[in-house]
C-alpha positions as CSV (number, residue, x, y, z in Angstrom):
1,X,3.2,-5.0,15.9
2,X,0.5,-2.8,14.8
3,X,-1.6,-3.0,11.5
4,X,-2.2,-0.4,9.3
5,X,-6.0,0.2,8.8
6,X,-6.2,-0.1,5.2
7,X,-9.7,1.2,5.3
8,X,-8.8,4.4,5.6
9,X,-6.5,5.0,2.4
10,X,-8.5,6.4,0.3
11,X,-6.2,5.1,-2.9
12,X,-6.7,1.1,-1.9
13,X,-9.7,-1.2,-2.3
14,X,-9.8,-4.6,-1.1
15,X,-12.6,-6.6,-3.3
16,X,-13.3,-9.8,-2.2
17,X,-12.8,-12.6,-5.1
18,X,-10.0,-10.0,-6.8
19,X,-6.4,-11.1,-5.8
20,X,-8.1,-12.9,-3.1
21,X,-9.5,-9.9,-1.2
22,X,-5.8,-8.5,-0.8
23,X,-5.4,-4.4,-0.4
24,X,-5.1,-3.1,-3.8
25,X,-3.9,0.1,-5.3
26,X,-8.0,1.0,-6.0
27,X,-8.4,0.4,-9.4
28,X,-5.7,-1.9,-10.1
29,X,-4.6,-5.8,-9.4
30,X,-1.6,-4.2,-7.4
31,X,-1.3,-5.4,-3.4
32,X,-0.4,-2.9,-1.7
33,X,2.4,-5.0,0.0
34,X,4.1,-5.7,-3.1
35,X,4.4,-2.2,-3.1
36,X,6.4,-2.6,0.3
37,X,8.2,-6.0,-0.4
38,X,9.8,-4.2,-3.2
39,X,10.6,-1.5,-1.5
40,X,12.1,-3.4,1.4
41,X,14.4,-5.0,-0.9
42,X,15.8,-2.5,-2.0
43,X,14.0,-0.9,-5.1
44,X,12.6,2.3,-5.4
45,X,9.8,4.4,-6.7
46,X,11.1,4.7,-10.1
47,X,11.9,0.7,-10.3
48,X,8.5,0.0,-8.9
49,X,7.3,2.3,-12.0
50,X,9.1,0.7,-14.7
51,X,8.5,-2.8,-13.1
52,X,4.9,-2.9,-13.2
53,X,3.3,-1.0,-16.2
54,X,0.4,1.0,-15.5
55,X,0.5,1.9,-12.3
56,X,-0.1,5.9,-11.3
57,X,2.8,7.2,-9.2
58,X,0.4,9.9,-7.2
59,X,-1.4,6.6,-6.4
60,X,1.9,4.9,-5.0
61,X,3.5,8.0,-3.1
62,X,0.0,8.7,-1.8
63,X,0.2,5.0,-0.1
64,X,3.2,5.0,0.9
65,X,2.6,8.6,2.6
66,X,-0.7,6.7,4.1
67,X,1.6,4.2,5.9
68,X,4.2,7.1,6.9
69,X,1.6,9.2,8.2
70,X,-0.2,6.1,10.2
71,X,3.3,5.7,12.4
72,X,3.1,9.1,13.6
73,X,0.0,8.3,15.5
74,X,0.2,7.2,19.2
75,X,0.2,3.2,19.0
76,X,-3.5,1.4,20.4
77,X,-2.1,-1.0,23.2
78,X,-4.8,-4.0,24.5
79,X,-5.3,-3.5,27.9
């Protein structure tokens, strides 16, 4: 399975020593995959909202776009 490349999201940050170098959204203690893990189990945007306070919602729809947009692109196989 291919990996997103985190790098290029402009809205994440990974800091080593915060939440143990995880992807954040930049600017907060939010990983990125609890961002997915919630989603995957059944929640939505507006639960993820209410859930965790302080979060900016341009920030999450702009990740999850990030990850929508990275599995249009031709997958990278090993040769």
């Amino acid at each position: 399975m291919a990996t997103l490349d985190w790098s290029q999201c402009p809205d994440v940050e990974s800091v080593p020593g915060r939440v143990s170098g995880a992807w954040v959204l930049k600017g907060t203690r939010m990983p990125v995959a609890a961002i997915f893990d919630n989603l995957a189990a059944g929640a939505n945007i507006d639960d993820i909202m209410e859930w965790f306070d302080g979060l900016d919602r341009e920030q999450v729809e702009a990740v999850i776009e990030f990850a929508v947009r990275s599995l249009d692109k031709a997958p990278a196989y090993a040769p």
